[in-house]
N, C-alpha and C positions, 0 to 999 in steps of 0.2 A: 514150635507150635504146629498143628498137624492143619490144616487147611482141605476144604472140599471149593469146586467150581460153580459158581451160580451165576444165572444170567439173566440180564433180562432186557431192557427194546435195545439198550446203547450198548450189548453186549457181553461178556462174562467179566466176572471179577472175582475174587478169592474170597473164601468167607472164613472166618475161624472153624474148625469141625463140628467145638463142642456149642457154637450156637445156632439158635432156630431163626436168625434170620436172615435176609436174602439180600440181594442185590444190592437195591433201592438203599436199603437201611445202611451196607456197607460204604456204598457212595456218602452219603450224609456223615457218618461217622470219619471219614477221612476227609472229608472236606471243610466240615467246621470243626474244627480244634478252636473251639471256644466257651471256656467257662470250665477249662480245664477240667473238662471230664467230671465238676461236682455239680453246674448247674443244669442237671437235667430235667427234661422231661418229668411235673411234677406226677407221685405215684396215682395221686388223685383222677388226673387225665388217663392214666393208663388201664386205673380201676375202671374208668368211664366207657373204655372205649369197650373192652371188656362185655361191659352190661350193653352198648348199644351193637356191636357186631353180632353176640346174640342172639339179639329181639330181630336185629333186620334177614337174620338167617333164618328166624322162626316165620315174620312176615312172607319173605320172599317163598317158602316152605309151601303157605299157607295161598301166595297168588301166583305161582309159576313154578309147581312142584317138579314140572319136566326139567327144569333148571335147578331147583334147589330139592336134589330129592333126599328122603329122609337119611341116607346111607350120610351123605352130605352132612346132613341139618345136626345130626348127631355128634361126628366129628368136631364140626365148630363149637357147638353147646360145651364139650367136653373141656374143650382148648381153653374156651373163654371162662368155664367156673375156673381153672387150674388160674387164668389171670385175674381174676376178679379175688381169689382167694392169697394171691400173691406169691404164688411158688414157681412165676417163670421172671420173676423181676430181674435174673440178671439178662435178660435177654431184652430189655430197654434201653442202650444204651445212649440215645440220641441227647444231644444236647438243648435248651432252649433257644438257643441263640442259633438258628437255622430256617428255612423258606417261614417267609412271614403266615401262611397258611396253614402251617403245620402239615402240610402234604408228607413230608417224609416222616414225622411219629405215625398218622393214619397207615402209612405206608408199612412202616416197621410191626405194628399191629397185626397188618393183613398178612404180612408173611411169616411172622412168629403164628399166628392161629394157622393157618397151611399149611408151613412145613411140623409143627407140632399133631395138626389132627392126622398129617399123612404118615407122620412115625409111631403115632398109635395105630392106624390100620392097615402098618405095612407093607402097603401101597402107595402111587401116586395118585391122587383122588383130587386132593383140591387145587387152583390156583389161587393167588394171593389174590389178583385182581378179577379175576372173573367169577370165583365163588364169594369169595369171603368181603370183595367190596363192590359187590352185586347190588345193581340201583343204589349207588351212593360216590358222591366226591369227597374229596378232602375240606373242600370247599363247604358241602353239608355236615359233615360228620364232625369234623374239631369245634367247631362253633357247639354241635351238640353234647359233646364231650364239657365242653366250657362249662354249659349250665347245671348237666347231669353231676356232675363234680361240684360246683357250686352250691348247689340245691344238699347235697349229700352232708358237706363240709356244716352248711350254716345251722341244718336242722336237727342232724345230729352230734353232731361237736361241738360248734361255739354255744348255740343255742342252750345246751344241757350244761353247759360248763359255768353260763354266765346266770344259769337257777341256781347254781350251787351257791356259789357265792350272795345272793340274795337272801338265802336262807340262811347263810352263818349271820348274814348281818339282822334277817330279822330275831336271830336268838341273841344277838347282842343287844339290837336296842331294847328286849325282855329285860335283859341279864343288866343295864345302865341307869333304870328305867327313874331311879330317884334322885339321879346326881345331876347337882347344876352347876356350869362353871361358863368363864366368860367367853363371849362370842368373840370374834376377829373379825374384820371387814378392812380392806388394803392392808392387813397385814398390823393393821393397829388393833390395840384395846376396844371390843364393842359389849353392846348389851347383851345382858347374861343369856345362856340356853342349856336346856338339857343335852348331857350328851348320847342321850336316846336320839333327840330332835336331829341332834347331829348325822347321828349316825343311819338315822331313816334318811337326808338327804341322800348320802351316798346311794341307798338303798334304793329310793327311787331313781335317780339317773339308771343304775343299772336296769332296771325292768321299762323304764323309758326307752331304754336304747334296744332293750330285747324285742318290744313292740317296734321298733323302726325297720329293725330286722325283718321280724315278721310279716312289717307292709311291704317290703322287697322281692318277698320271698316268688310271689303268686307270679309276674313277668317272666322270670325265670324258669316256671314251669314248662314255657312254650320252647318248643324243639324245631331248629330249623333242619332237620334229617326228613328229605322226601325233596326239597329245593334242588339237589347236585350240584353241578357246574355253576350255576348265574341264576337260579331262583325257578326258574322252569320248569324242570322237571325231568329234564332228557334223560332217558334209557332206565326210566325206574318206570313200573309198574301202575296204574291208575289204581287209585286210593292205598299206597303205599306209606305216605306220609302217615293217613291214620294207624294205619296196619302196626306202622313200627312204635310210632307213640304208646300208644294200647298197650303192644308189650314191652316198654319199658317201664309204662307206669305197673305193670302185672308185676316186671320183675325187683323195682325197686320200693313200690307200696307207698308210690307216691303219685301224685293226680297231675303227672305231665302228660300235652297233648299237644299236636302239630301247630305249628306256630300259621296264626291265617294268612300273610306275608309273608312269603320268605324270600322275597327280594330284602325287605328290611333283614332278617331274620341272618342274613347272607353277609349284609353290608355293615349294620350299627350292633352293636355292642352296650346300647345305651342302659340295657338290664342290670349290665354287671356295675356300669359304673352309678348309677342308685344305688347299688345293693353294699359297692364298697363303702360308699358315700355312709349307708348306715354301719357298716365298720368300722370306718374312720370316726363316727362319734361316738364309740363303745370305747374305741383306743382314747380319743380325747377325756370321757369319764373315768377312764380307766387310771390316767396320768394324773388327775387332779385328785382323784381318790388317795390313792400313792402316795401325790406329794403331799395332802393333808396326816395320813399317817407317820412319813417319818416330820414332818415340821413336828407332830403333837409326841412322839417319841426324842424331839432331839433332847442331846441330853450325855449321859445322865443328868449330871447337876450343873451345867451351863446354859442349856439350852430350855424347851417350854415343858419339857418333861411331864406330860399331864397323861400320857398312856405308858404303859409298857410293851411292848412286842417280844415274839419269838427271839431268842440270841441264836442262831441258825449255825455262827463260823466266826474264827477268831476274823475280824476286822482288817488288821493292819501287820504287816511283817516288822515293823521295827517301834509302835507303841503299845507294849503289851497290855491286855487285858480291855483293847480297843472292841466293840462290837458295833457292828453297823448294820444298817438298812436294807440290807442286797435285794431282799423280794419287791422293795418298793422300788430299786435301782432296776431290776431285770425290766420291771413294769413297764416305766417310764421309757425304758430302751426299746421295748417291742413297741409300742405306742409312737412315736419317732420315726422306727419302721415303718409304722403302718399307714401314716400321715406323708411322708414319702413314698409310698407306694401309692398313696391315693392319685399321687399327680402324675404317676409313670400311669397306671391306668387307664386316667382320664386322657391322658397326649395317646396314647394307642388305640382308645376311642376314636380320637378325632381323627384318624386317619383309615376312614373307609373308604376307600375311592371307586365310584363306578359300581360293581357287584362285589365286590369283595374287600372286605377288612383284613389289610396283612399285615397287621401286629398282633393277632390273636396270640403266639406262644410265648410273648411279654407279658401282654394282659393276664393270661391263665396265671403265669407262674407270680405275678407280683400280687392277684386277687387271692388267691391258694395260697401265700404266703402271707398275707396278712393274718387270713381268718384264722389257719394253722398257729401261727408262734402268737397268734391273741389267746386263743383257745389254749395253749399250753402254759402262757402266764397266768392265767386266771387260774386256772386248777392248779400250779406251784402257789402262785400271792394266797390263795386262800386257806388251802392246808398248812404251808409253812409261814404264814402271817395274819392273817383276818383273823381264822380262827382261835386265835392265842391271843388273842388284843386284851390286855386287863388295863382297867380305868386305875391312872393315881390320885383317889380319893384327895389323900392329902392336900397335893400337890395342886388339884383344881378349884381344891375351897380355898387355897392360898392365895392365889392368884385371880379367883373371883373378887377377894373383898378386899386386891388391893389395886381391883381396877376402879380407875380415875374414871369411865366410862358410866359406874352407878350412877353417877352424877344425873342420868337424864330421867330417873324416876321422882327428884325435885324439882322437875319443867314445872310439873302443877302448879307447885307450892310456892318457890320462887319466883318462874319466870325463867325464859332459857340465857337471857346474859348472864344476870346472877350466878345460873348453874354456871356457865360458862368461865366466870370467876372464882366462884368454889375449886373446880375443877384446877385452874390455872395456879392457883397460891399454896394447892395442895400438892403439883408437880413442882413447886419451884421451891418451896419452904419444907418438901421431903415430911408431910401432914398425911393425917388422914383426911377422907372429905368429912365427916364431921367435924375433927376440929375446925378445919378452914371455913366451914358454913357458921360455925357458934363464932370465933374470929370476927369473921365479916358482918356478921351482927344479922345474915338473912333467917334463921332460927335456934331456937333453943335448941338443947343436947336435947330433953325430953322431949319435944316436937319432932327433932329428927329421927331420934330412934322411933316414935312412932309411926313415920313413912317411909322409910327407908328399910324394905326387907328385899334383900337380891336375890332369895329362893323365891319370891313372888312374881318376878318380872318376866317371868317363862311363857 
């Protein structure tokens, strides 16, 4: 491999030829060998940084043009759509598991947009740190990167993903809307329900949790980029903070603005962990959805068999003809995920000490991971399962009238012991509740049949 020399305060170092990054980035890359080269730097934060290098090169353009002049301005603009677009990704190589600040991904950024805008203009024009992270720390900028990705990820991926799925479920509960079959409550026999009813539960949870999201969203908005170092402001511009806000909400057509603290803005994290918080209860809805579909699919003929699902894949290697659940298994798997990540979050939360929060590149990568592999089960569970769901008629009106649980629409008429003894002589004497009520002498067959109708109990 051909190698070129870069250097920078601690000296020179060897760099690969065919990448655009420098030093800083080199150093980080040999010195954390961890997460063996796959847990990097998510592409999210990279896109981010992307969009905030810039807006702050537009800013700085715009209040210290003798510093960032437009030969400049242009350069970085160029670098950053080329990153924002994704066509220098292999020149990210840094891992997550490195300075709790993320100073060297900022790092890695600045000098991939430098040496990239200086090999388009054939010259040396820019520096890593003097142009391209011109009034900003690592310290402001990862933090803003957090949200910027954040905000990106929720509104337009989970957000759009988990409409989707609302909508298959409102044409299901259309498409269910006359069948009634028996409810379950701990997993026992209950009173009957439509399985529309049913199926609008799920439906609401999901749009419950889409509004929780939505109430997380607005915190988020707010940018700690114009803070630097410790919340201050050292060596950035006066009204810089606004400047750069401004244009990242231009560039990304979203209503972020300078966060009013940014000593908090520096130190706490507490945005994110809300915001996972309402992820984590999309993941918990998500799970119990799941589970009620394959419990209402097991089966075929052993289990409650009352829906049918997509058959996606042969099931098992050695019983043929086995099909199983997978979209509800994948579900439940990211779900798991993402409830475990909620707690790596929230522990890198709590450790802000002083000015600065240095777990941010755990927190990015386990928040970005959540909402990412929730977002990509939803849109699998609902194409290869939700949407394919068919009700087993048969099988629900079977199993409606031979629950023992009818029993509590004779509370009126009997009294609920009586019911409670219908009920009981009719599981143990292997009866219907009729006969066992005509039996017990609480009423006649013609009496019962005329209040006993379980499509009315709805």
């Amino acid at each position: 491999m051909d190698y070129r020399v870069e250097h920078d305060s601690m000296g020179e170092v060897k760099v690969p030829a065919n990448r655009l990054w420098g030093a800083q980035t080199q150093r980080s890359f040999q010195n954390f060998e961890i997460g063996s080269g796959i847990e990097t730097m998510p592409t999210e934060i990279i896109h981010a940084f992307g969009i905030l290098k810039m807006a702050a090169a537009i800013a700085n353009n715009g209040l210290k043009p003798e510093k960032m002049t437009n030969e400049k301005l242009d350069a970085i603009k160029n670098a950053c759509n080329e990153i924002i677009a994704g066509e220098l990704s292999e020149h990210f190589p840094l891992v997550v598991w490195q300075t709790g600040s993320g100073t060297q991904s900022n790092m890695n950024v600045n000098e991939v947009i430098a040496n990239r805008g200086n090999e388009t203009l054939g010259k040396t024009l820019l520096h890593p740190n003097d142009d391209v992270n011109m009034s900003q720390s690592s310290n402001d900028t990862f933090p803003t990167a957090m949200h910027i990705a954040a905000v990106l990820t929720l509104e337009d991926k989970l957000i759009p993903a988990a409409y989707e799925l609302v909508k298959t479920f409102e044409r299901l509960e259309s498409e269910n809307e006359g069948i009634v079959k028996s409810g379950r409550t701990h997993l026992q026999d209950a009173t009957p329900i439509k399985f529309s009813q049913e199926i609008s539960g799920w439906r609401a949870s999901i749009e419950k949790d889409i509004e929780l999201i939505l109430k997380s969203i607005p915190p988020l908005y707010e940018l700690a980029l114009g803070g630097t170092a410790v919340g201050t402001g050292l060596n950035a511009p006066k009204k810089f903070d606004d400047a750069v806000a401004y244009e990242i909400a231009n560039l990304t057509r979203k209503p972020f603005a300078s966060a009013k603290n940014k000593f908090h803005a520096l130190t706490s994290k507490d945005e994110l962990v809300f915001a996972h918080g309402a992820i984590k209860a999309l993941a918990c809805d998500m799970m119990k959805i799941a589970n009620d579909i394959r419990w209402l699919a097991s089966g075929p003929r052993v289990g409650l068999g009352e829906i049918y699902i997509p058959e996606n894949e042969p099931g098992s290697s050695i019983m043929p003809g086995k099909v199983n659940p997978t979209q509800c298994e994948a579900v439940t798997m990211v779900a798991v995920q993402v409830m475990g990540n909620d707690v790596a979050v929230g522990m890198a939360a709590s450790q802000g000490n002083f000015e600065l929060n240095v777990f941010m590149p755990v927190c990015a990568y386990n928040f970005l991971q959540s909402a990412r592999l929730l977002t990509e089960a939803i849109i699998s569970f609902n194409k290869n399962c939700a949407s394919g769901i068919k009700a087993n008629k048969e099988k629900m009106h079977h199993n409606l009238h031979n629950s023992l649980m009818l029993v509590t629409a004779l509370n009126p008429y009997i009294g609920y012991e009586n019911a409670a003894k219908t009920a009981k002589k009719a599981y143990s004497d292997n009866i219907s509740l009729k006969e066992a009520c005509v039996e017990l002498g609480f009423l006649t067959a013609e009496k019962f049949d005329e209040v006993f109708h379980p499509e009315e109990m709805v």
